[in-house]
C-alpha positions as CSV (number, residue, x, y, z in Angstrom):
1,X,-8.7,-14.9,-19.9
2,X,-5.8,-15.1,-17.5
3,X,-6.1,-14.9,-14.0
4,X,-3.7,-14.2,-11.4
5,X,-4.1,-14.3,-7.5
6,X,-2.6,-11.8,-5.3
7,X,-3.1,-12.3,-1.0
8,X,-2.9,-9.1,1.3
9,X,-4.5,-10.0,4.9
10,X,-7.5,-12.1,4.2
11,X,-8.7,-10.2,0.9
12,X,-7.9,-11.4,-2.3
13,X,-7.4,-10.1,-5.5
14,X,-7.9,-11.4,-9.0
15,X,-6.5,-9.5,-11.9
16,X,-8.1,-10.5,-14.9
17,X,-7.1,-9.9,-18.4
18,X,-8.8,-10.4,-21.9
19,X,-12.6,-10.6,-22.1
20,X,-14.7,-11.7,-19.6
21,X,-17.6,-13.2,-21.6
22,X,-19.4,-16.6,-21.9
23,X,-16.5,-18.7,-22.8
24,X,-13.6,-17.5,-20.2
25,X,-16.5,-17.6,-17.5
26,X,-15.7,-20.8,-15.9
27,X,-12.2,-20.1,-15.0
28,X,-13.0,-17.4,-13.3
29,X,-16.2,-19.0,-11.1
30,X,-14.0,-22.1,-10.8
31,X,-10.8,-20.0,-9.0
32,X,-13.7,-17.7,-6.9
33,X,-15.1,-21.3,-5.7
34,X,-11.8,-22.5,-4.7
35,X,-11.2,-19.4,-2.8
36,X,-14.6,-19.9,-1.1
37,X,-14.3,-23.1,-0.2
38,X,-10.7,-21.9,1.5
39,X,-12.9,-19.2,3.6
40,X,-11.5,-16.4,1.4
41,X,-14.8,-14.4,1.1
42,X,-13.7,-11.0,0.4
43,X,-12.6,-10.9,-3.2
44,X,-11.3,-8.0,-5.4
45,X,-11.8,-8.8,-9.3
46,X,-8.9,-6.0,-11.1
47,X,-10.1,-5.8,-14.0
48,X,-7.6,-2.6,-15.4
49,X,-7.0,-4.9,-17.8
50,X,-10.4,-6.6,-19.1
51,X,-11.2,-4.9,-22.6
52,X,-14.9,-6.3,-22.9
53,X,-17.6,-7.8,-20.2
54,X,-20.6,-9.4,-22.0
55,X,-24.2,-10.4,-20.5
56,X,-22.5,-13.4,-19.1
57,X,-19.8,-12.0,-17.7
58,X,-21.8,-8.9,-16.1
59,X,-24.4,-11.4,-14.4
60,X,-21.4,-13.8,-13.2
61,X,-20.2,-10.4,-11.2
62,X,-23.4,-9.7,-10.1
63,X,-24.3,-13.4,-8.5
64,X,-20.6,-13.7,-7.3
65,X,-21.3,-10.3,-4.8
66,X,-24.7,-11.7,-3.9
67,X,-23.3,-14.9,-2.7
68,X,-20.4,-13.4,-1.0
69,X,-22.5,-11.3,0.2
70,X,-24.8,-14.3,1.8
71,X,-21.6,-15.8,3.9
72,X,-20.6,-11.8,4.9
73,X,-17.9,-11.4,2.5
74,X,-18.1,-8.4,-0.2
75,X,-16.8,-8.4,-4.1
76,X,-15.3,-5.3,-5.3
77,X,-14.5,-4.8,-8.9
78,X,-12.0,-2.3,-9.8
79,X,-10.0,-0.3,-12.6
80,X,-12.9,-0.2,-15.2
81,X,-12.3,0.5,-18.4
82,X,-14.3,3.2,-19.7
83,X,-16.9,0.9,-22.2
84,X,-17.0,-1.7,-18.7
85,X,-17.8,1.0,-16.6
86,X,-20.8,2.5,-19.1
87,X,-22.2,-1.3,-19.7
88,X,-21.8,-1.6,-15.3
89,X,-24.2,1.5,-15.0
90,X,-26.0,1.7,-17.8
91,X,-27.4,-2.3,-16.7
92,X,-27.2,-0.3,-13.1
93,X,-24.6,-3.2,-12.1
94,X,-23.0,-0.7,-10.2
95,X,-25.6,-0.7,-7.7
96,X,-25.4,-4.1,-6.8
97,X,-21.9,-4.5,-7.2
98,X,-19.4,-2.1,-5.5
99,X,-17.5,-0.5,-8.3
100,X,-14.0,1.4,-7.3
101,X,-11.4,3.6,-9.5
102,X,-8.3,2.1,-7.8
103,X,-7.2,-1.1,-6.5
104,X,-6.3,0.7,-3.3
105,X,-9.6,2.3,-3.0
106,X,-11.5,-1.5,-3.0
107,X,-8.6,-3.2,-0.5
108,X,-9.7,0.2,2.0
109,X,-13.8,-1.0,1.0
110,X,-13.3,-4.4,1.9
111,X,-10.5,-3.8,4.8
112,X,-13.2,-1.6,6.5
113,X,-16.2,-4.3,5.8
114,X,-13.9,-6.9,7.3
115,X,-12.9,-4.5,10.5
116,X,-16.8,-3.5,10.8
117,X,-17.8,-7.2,11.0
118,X,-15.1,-8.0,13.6
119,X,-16.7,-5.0,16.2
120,X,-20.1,-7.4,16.1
């Protein structure tokens, strides 16, 4: 699994590549802790370029937007490819996680929960 990190305002975005399953788990939950830990709560996970999600990897997803969701940040996952995005809805992942076509499209999701939070 490689991971890289890319910063626009205070979202982030991790563009993983290779297969995010069981065994490439814990670099992934290891860089989303550091990030939380550094109050960056609003994450994007890019995964244009992840060919296979297992079990593991789907409920890692789905417990990383609950507890961003818990300190009001958001996950967005992005750029599935097509057997990703049939295992995201046929699990009904996509319900609990937001789930955009485009990079662009998840920075505007997370830009407007950020802006929305802000007018509170």
């Amino acid at each position: 699994m490689e991971i890289s990190v890319e910063v626009d305002s205070n979202i982030i975005c991790l563009k993983l590549a290779g297969s995010l399953v069981a065994s490439t788990l814990d670099a992934v939950k290891a860089q989303v802790q550091k990030l939380a830990e550094r109050k960056y709560i609003h994450i994007i996970f890019d995964m244009n370029r992840v060919d296979f999600v297992d079990s593991s990897g789907l409920g890692m997803c789905i417990s990383t937007a609950r507890e961003l969701d818990a300190i009001s940040g958001g996950l967005v996952c992005c750029g599935l490819k097509e057997n990703v995005k049939k295992l995201f809805a046929m699990t009904r992942a996509d319900q609990k996680i937001t789930v955009t076509a485009t990079r662009t499209t998840a920075f505007d999701h997370l830009f407007a929960k950020i802006q929305d939070a802000a007018k509170l």
